[in-house]
Biotite code that builds the C-alpha atoms (Angstrom):
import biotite.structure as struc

atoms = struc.array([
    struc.Atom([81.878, 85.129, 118.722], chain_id="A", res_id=1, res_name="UNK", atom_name="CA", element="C"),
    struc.Atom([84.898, 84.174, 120.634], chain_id="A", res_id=2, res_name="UNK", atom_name="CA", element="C"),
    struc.Atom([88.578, 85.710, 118.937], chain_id="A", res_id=3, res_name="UNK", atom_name="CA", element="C"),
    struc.Atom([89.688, 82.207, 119.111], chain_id="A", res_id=4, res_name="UNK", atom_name="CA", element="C"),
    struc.Atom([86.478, 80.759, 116.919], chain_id="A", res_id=5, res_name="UNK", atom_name="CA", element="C"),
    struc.Atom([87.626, 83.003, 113.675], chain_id="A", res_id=6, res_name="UNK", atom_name="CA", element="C"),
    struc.Atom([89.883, 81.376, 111.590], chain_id="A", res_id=7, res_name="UNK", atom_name="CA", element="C"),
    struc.Atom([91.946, 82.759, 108.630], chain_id="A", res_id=8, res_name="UNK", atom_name="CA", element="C"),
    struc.Atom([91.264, 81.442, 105.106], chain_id="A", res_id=9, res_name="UNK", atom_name="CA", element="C"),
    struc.Atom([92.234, 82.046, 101.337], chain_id="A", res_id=10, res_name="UNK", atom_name="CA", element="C"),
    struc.Atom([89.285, 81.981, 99.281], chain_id="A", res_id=11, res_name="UNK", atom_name="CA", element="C"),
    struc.Atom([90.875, 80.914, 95.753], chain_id="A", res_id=12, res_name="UNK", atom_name="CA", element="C"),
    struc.Atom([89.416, 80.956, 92.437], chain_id="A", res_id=13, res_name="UNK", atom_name="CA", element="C"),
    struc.Atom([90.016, 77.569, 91.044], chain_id="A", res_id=14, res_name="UNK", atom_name="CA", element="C"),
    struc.Atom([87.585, 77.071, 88.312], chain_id="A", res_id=15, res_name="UNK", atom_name="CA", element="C"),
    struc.Atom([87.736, 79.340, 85.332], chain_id="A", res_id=16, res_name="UNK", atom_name="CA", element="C"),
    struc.Atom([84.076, 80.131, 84.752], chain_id="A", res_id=17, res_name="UNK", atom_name="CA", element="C"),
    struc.Atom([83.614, 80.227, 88.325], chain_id="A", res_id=18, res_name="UNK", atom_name="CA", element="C"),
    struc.Atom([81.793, 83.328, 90.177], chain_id="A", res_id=19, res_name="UNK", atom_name="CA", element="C"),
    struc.Atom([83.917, 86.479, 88.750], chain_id="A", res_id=20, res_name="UNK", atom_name="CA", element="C"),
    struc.Atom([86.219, 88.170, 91.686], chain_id="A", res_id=21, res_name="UNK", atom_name="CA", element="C"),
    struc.Atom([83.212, 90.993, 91.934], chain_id="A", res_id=22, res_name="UNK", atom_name="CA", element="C"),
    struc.Atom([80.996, 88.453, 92.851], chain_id="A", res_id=23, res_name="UNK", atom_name="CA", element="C"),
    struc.Atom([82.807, 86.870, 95.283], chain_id="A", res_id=24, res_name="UNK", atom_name="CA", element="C"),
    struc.Atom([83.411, 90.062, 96.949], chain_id="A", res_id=25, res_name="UNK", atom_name="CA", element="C"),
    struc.Atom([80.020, 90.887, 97.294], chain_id="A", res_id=26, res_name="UNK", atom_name="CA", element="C"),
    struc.Atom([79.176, 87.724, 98.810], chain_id="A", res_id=27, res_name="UNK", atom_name="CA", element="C"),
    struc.Atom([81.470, 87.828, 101.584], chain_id="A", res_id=28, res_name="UNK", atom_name="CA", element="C"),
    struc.Atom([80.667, 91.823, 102.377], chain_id="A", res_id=29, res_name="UNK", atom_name="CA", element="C"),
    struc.Atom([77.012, 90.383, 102.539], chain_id="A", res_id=30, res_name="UNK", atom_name="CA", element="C"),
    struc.Atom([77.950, 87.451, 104.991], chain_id="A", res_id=31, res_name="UNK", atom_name="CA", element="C"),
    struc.Atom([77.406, 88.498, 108.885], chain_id="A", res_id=32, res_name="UNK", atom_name="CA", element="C"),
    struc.Atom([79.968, 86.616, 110.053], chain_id="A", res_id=33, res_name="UNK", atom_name="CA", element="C"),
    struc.Atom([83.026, 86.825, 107.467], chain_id="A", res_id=34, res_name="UNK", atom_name="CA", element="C"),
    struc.Atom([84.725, 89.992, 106.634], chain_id="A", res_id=35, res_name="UNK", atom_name="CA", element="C"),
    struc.Atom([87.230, 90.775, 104.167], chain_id="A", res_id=36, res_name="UNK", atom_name="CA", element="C"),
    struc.Atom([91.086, 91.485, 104.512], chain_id="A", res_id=37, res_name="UNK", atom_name="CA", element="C"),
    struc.Atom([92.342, 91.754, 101.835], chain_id="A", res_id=38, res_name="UNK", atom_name="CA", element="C"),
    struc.Atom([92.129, 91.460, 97.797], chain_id="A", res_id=39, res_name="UNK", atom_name="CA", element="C"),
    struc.Atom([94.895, 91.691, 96.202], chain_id="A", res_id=40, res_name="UNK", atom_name="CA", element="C"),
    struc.Atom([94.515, 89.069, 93.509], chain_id="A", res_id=41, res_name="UNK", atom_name="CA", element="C"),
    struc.Atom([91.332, 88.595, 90.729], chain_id="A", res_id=42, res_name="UNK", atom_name="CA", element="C"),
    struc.Atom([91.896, 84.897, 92.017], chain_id="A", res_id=43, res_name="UNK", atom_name="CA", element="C"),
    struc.Atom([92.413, 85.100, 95.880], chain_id="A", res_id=44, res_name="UNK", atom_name="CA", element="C"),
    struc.Atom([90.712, 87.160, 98.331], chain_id="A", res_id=45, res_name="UNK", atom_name="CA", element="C"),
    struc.Atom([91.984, 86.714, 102.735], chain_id="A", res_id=46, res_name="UNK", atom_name="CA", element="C"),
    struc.Atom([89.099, 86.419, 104.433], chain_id="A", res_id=47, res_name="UNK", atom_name="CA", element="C"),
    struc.Atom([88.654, 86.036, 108.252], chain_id="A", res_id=48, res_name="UNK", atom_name="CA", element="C"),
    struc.Atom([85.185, 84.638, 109.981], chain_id="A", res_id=49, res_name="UNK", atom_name="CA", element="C"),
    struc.Atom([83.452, 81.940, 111.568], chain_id="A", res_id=50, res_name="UNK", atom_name="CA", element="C"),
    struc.Atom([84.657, 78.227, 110.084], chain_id="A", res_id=51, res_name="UNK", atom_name="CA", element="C"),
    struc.Atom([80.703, 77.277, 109.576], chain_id="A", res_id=52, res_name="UNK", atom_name="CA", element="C"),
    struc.Atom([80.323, 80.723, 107.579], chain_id="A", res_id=53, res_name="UNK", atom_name="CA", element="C"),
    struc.Atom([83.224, 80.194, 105.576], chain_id="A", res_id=54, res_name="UNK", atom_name="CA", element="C"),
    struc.Atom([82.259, 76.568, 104.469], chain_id="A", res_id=55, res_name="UNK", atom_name="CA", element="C"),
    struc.Atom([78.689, 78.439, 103.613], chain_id="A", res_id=56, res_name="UNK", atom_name="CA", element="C"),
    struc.Atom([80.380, 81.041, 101.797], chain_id="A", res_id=57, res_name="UNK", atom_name="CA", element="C"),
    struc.Atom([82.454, 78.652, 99.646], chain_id="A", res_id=58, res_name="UNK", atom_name="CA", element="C"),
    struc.Atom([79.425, 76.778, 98.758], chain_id="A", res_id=59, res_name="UNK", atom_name="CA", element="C"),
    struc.Atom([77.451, 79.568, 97.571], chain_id="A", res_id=60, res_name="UNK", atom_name="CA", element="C"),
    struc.Atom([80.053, 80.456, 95.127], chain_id="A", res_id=61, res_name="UNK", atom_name="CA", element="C"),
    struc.Atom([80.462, 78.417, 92.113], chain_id="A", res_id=62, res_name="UNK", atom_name="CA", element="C"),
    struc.Atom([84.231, 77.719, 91.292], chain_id="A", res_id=63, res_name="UNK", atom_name="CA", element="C"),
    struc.Atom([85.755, 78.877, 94.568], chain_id="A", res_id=64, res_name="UNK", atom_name="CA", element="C"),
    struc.Atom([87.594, 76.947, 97.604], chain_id="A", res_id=65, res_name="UNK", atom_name="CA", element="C"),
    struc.Atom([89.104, 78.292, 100.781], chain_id="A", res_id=66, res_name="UNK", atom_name="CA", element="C"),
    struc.Atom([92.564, 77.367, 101.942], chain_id="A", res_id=67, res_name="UNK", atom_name="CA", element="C"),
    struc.Atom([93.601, 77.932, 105.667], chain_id="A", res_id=68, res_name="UNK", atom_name="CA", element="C"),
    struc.Atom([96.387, 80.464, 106.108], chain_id="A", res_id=69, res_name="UNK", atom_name="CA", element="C"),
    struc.Atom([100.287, 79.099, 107.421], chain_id="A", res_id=70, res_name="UNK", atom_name="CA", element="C"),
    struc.Atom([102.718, 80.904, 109.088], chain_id="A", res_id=71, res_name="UNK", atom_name="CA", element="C"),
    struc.Atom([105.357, 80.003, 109.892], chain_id="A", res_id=72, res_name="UNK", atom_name="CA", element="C"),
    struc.Atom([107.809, 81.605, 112.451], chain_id="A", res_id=73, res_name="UNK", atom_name="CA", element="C"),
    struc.Atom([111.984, 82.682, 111.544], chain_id="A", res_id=74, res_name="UNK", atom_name="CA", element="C"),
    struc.Atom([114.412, 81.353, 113.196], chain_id="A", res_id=75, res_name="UNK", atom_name="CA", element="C"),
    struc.Atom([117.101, 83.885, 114.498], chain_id="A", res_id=76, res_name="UNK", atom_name="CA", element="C"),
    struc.Atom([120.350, 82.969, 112.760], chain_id="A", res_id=77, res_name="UNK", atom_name="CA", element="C"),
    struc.Atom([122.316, 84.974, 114.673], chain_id="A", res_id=78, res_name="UNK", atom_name="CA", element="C"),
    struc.Atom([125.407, 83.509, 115.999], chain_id="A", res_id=79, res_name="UNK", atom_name="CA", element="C"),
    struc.Atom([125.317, 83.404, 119.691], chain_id="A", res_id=80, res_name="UNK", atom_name="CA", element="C"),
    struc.Atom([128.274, 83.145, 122.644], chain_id="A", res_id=81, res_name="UNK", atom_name="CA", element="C"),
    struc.Atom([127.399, 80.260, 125.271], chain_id="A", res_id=82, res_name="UNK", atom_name="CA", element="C"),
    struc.Atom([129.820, 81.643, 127.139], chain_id="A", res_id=83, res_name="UNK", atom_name="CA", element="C"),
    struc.Atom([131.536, 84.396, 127.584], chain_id="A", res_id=84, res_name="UNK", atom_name="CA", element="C"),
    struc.Atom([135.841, 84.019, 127.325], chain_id="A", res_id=85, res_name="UNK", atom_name="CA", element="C"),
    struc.Atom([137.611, 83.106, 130.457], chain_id="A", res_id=86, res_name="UNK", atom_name="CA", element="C"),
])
């Protein structure tokens, strides 16, 4: 699979009997083609895979939806000379 085919998701708890965080954890170690980042939150887990095995992922898990990942770059505040004094 091609770097530029893996996308970046959130995979959100947003039912409250959904499939507990343990669960959901196990699901995406046992999917091929998603791995996990990070899980920092019982509620959110950043996962990073194929877009088809996401979507399969989410569906096998009652209660959960994934949510692509934003970033956003900083602007550099800095002030700046245009140019420099006669």
């Amino acid at each position: 699979m091609a770097e530029s085919d893996r996308k970046r998701m959130i995979l959100n708890r947003v039912e409250p009997d959904g499939a507990d965080l343990g669960e959901a954890t196990k699901r995406v170690s046992d999917s091929p083609n998603v791995r996990l980042l990070r899980a920092n939150s019982p509620t959110s887990l950043l996962i990073e895979g194929a877009g088809d095995a996401i979507e399969r992922l989410v569906l096998s898990l009652k209660g959960w939806n994934a949510l692509p990942t934003v970033s956003y770059t900083v602007p550099d505040t800095r002030a700046r000379v245009l140019k420099p004094p006669p």
